[in-house]
Steps between C-alpha positions, in 0.01 A plus 500: 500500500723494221797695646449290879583204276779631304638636791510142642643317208752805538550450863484080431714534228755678755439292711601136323848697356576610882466094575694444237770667535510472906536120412772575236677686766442201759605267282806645434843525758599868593829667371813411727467848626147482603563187701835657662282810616226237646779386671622812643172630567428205734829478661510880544199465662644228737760604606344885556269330724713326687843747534713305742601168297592328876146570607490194208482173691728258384217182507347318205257852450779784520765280314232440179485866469877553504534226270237703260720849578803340369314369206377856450865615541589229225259615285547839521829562609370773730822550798173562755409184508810337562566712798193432624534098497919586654324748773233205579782191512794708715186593744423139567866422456466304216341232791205263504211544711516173743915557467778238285347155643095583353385236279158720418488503122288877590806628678789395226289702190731842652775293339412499181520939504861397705637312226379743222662777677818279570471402066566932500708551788713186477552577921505134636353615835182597329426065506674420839088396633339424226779240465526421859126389494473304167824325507368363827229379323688340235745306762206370690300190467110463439340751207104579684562888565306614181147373598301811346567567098529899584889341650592439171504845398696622786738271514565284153671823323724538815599149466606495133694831518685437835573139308632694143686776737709170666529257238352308740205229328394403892313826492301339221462175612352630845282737302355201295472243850241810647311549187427164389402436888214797433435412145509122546447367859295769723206312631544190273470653158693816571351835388517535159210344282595363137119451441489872489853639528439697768596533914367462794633762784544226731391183619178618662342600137588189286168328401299833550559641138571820617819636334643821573617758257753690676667156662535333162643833396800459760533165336519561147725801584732278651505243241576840255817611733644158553470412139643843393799414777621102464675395228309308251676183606406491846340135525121672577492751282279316252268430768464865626467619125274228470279656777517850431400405154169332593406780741552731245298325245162461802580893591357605129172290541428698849628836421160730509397771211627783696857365502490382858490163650263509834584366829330118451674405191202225408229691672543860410152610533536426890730845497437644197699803547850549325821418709841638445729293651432139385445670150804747518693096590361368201616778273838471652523162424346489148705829348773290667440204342480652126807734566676138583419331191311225750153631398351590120456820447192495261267289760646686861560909419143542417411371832823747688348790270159450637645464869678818503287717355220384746697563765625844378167598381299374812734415800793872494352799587631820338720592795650124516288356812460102379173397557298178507764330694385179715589536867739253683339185509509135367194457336280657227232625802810661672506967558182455298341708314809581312443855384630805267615620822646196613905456502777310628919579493505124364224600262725787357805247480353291325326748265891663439627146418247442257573865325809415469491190318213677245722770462762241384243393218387834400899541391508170360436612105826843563813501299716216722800735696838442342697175634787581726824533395808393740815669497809328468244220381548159605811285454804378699704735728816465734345738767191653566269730334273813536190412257289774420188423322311743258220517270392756249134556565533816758347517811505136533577316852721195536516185695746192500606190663791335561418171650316380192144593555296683260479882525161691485350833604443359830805249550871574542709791549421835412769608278673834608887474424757227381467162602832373708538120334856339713352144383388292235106664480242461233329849472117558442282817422209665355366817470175678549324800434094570542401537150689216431558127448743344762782454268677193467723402738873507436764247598850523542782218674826634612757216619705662726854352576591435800844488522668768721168696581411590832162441661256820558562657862182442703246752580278565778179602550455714733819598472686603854339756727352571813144344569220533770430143425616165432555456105515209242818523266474364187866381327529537108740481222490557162710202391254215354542173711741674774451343883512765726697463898435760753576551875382726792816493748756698287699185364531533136294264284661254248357213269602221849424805784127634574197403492354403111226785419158370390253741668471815650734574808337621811696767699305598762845646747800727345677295246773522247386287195801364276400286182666338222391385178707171328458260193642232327760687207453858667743630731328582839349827508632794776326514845210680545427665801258741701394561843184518636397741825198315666336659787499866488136578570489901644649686184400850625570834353429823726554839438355889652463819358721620245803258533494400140431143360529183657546177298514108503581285254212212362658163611490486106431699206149443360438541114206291493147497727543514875317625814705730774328518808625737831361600821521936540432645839449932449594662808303832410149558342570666229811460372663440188681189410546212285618140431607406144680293256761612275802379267809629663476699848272799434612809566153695379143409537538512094727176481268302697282271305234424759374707769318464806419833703347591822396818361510871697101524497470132703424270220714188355540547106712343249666664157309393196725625221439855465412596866354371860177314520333252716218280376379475940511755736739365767534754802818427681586578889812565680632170674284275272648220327379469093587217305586568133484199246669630131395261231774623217478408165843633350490391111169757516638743711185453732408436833253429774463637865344331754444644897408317811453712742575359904188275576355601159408342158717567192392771292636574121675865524613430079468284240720448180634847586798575258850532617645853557777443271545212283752208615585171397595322850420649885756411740526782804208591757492860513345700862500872534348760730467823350584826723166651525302434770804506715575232773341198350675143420383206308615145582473203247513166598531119383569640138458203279674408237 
């Protein structure tokens, strides 16, 4: 008897310090490392899952996630992930599901991924919808598009960036008309109660006291981004801070003792079951809030702590699979039960968002990263300058502005050379570093002189070339202020002659573009000009056995993510012969980056880096048409292979296989037919690029 009750006080005893320290632990945020690998983990998992980013759809659900990969990119600086989101955009073409005239709040959220790869890029084209569809907004009358609150999420951020991208304050001023109409006027009282600071979805719930955890997530999330994006003196700002700041303060009475918040915000025993993505909201919002200054840190990070380690702790799996993820719905009895099992790609975007912000905090006690240092530094020069902008903590990234905005990890350029300055320009930048504090941001103003200087030549993008399709050239110049003119006959463009550039030019026929750029003090700058091919549709390569290598140049070089696609027709079974992509015209299977081989025992493989492979076993026949899709990733030196064959479903042949030899741009189609079996030919056609 005595040692059965020493052994319990022992095992009691244990027991209590085990509590103890598990709620220590709880209590306490992770290391910055610790939440980066969460990060990864879950993302890897994602994106594992789900190889073929266009697969993505580009709706409210599919654009979330993106949104969340970027984040995760943002966070972790991990090249994957931005290749991913590039490889998802250029497959839906950087469009909008519904096309440049929707008004669906659910089908502009792809926009906000558009403009964050655009903030990277700086590649005008990447906006050309997104900017079609809310600028039509924003020049119409009547504000009553936004009639459910999860619109405010997928559209508000859009809004205020587009409006900070143009200097244009009608973005804002439409974005304010729709929200007040949901906030303020939807079915008399609009949806948002002051009695409890909280939304109703939509007009149908108000009176019923239901409120809905994930759809007052999209809202404070908004309220986050658009705060975090307008200017202070915007003439609503106080009232959206005003908002955010009273959800925030209900949020900590009905957060629950496992970290979550349920789906029925007031009545959380009716689901009492955690839920991811309202809660993974909330934690965005809240780190957001405290990394902002906008929220007190003593009274808000205990209740972000809690959050994320309840979701870490109960919600990721060990391999990364997100769980407890709510359905699509618009209601707390919505995909119910919501399980350990259950997940959503909006679910895992909003989970990434909210990492990142936490990881933010975690970092928020480092050594700050050194302030930038400009060289020449600012002052008054007759011509212009190169700037190039340094700071002493190694390893550390840098980003500036020079239209006056406020750098940050997330916002301006990334810097990778000297800035050209050819007018007067007040220069911004910080730098950052994980491990660190943000450092602060550095400002420089150069007053340039104008007399005798010459405005910038204009640039094109795409630059000349031959295309299958119509394209959308965009008309830039690096001069500050400079009007551009451009024509599409062949006359030569002047400040009086052409027509005045102030969107992107549609050639959809062969044209010769000519532009000039001209301001006030400058002397005009030289004519641009380049020619594009429109229309050539059948590139084709064919060759037989043993005639040596036939090539094609890309209709341009590709140093970014891209997808090739062809149509190859084997006139034996077996034979041996590939398609590829190289830099330069191969003259060797080993200078060709990426291969694609009907191979002599009757299969279709693909070379992964150190030899051939094939994730499907594709057996080809003479006279049979295959369709190859290449999804080519050249910063990593990877790539995908896709085959259709004739009247078939696609099949994956690789996936991320590593170049053959390392290259920094692809620009010629390879196609050879080696000499062994004898007889055989191999015809490629409607190469694309």
């Amino acid at each position: 008897m005595y040692s059965r009750y020493h052994a319990f006080r022992r095992w009691l005893c244990a027991s209590v310090v085990i509590c103890l320290f598990s709620l220590h632990v709880f209590a306490q945020l992770p290391s910055k490392a610790a939440i980066l690998s969460t990060i990864s983990n879950v993302n890897n998992y994602w994106i594992q899952s789900n190889k073929r980013a266009g697969s993505i759809n580009n709706s409210w659900d599919g654009a979330v996630y993106m949104i969340g990969d970027m984040a995760a990119y943002d966070a972790t600086g991990n090249s994957n992930y931005l290749s991913y989101a590039q490889a998802w955009a250029n497959a839906h073409g950087y469009s909008l599901v519904g096309g440049d005239t929707t008004r669906d709040a659910n089908y502009q959220e792809a926009g906000e991924t558009y403009v964050r790869l655009y903030q990277l890029s700086g590649v005008a084209s990447d906006l050309t919808h997104i900017t079609a569809s809310v600028k039509a907004m924003v020049n119409s009358s009547g504000s009553t598009d936004w009639t459910w609150i999860d619109a405010l999420n997928m559209a508000m951020p859009v809004f205020a960036e587009l409006g900070q991208i143009n200097a244009d304050t009608s973005y804002a001023a439409k974005m304010y008309s729709e929200y007040n109409y949901t906030k303020s006027v939807i079915g008399g009282p609009g949806l948002y109660n002051t009695a409890v600071n909280l939304w109703s979805r939509d007009a149908t719930f108000l009176g019923t006291n239901i409120y809905w955890s994930r759809g007052n997530a999209w809202v404070f999330v908004a309220h986050a981004k658009v705060l975090a994006t307008l200017p202070a003196s915007d003439s609503h700002y106080a009232e959206y801070l005003a908002t955010f700041r009273a959800m925030a303060a209900k949020l900590l009475t009905l957060q629950q003792s496992d970290g979550f918040w349920y789906a029925n915000l007031l009545n959380p025993s009716q689901y009492p079951t955690p839920e991811t993505s309202g809660t993974s909201g909330f934690t965005y919002g809240l780190a957001w809030g405290i990394n902002a200054g906008v929220l007190d840190s003593a009274t808000y990070l205990p209740a972000v702590t809690k959050a994320w380690n309840g979701m870490v702790a109960t919600a990721v799996h060990t391999n990364g699979f997100l769980g407890y993820v709510q359905g699509v719905g618009s209601q707390p009895s919505s995909s119910q039960p919501t399980t350990y099992n259950s997940t959503a790609d909006f679910g895992v975007g909003l989970f990434l968002q909210a990492g990142y912000q936490v990881a933010k905090l975690a970092s928020a006690s480092g050594t700050p990263v050194a302030a930038p240092v400009f060289s020449p530094g600012g002052g008054s020069f007759s011509n212009a300058q190169a700037v190039t902008i340094s700071t002493t903590t190694g390893g550390a990234s840098i980003r500036y502005t020079t239209d006056g905005s406020t750098p940050s990890e997330t916002m301006g350029t990334l810097y990778s050379g000297p800035v050209s300055i050819s007018a007067t320009t007040t220069l911004k930048a910080m730098a950052y570093e994980s491990g660190f504090t943000d450092s602060a941001v550095a400002s420089a103003t150069y007053p340039i002189s104008t007399g005798g200087n010459t405005a910038v030549t204009p640039t094109f993008n795409p630059g000349g070339g031959t295309f299958s399709s119509p394209q959308n050239v965009t008309i830039s110049t690096a001069t500050s202020g400079a009007a551009i003119r451009y024509t599409t006959d062949g006359s030569t463009p002047s400040e009086t002659a052409g027509a005045i550039y102030s969107g992107p030019v549609s050639i959809s026929s062969t044209t010769t573009l000519k532009a000039i750029a001209y301001k006030t003090g400058l002397t005009d700058s030289a004519i641009a000009a380049a020619t594009y091919t429109i229309g050539v549709v059948n590139r084709s390569l064919a060759g037989s056995t043993g005639d040596g290598f036939h090539v094609l140049a890309l209709t341009s070089a590709q140093t970014g993510t891209f997808t090739a696609t062809f149509d190859a027709t084997p006139s034996v079974s077996p034979e041996n012969a590939l398609v590829g992509l190289s830099k330069g015209a191969a003259t060797a299977y080993s200078s060709i980056a990426c291969i694609a081989r009907f191979n002599p025992t009757g299969q279709i493989d693909a070379y992964n880096g150190t030899g051939y492979a094939a994730v499907s076993t594709i057996n080809y026949s003479a006279g049979v048409t295959y369709h190859f899709t290449l999804v080519v990733n050249v910063p990593a030196n990877t790539y995908s292979v896709y085959v259709t064959p004739a009247g078939g479903s696609e099949l994956t042949v690789g996936l991320n296989y590593g170049f053959r030899i390392a290259v920094t741009s692809l620009d010629t189609w390879d196609l050879d037919v080696n000499s062994t079996p004898p007889g055989c030919t191999l015809t490629a056609n409607n190469l694309t690029p």
